[in-house]
C-alpha positions as CSV (number, residue, x, y, z in Angstrom):
1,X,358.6,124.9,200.5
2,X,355.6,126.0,202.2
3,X,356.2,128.8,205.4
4,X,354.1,128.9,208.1
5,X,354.3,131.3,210.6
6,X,352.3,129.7,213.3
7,X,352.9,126.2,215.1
8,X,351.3,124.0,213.2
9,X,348.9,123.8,210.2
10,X,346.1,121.1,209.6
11,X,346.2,119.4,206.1
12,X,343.0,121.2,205.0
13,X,344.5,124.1,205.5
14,X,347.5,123.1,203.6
15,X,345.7,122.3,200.4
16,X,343.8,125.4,200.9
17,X,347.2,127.3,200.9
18,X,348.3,125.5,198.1
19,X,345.1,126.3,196.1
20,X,344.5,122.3,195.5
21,X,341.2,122.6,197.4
22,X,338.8,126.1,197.7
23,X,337.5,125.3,200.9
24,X,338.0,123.5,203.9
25,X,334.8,121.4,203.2
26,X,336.3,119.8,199.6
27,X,339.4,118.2,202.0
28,X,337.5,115.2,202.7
29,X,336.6,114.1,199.1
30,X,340.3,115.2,197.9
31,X,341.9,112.9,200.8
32,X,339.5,110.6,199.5
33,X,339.9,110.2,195.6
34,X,344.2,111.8,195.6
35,X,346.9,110.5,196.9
36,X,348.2,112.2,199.8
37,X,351.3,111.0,202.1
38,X,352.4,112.7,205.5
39,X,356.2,112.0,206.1
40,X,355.8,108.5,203.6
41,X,352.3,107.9,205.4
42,X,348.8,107.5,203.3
43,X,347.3,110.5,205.1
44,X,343.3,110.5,205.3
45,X,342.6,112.9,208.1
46,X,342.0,116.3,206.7
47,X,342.5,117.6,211.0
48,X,346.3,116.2,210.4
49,X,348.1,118.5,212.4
50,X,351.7,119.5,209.8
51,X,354.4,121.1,211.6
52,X,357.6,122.5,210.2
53,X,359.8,119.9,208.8
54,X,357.2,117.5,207.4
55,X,357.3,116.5,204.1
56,X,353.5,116.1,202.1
57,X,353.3,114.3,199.0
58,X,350.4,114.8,197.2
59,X,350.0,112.6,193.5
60,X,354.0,112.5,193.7
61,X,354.3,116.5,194.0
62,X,356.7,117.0,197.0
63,X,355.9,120.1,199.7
64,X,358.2,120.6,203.2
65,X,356.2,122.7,205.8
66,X,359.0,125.3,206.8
């Protein structure tokens, strides 16, 4: 589980928080070359707004935005 405390994160920020990237700028060429699904969707937009309840799989490692 992931907790944010605002609305919404974007999924840059997300891998930022999750220490897969080290800065914003890397999300591209990590959507690019991973595997990342939003909710069971291939996810390429690193502006992806995640709210609380989705589900992020990223090379089969399960997170839920809480």
């Amino acid at each position: 589980m992931i907790n944010i405390t605002t609305e919404f994160i974007t999924l840059a920020g997300f891998l930022k928080l999750t220490n897969m990237i080290g800065s914003g700028g890397e999300a591209k060429i990590f959507l690019r070359l991973n595997d990342v699904e939003v909710n069971g969707e291939k996810e390429t937009r690193r502006n992806r707004k995640l709210y609380k309840g989705d589900k992020i799989t990223v090379n089969g490692e399960e997170f839920i935005i809480s």
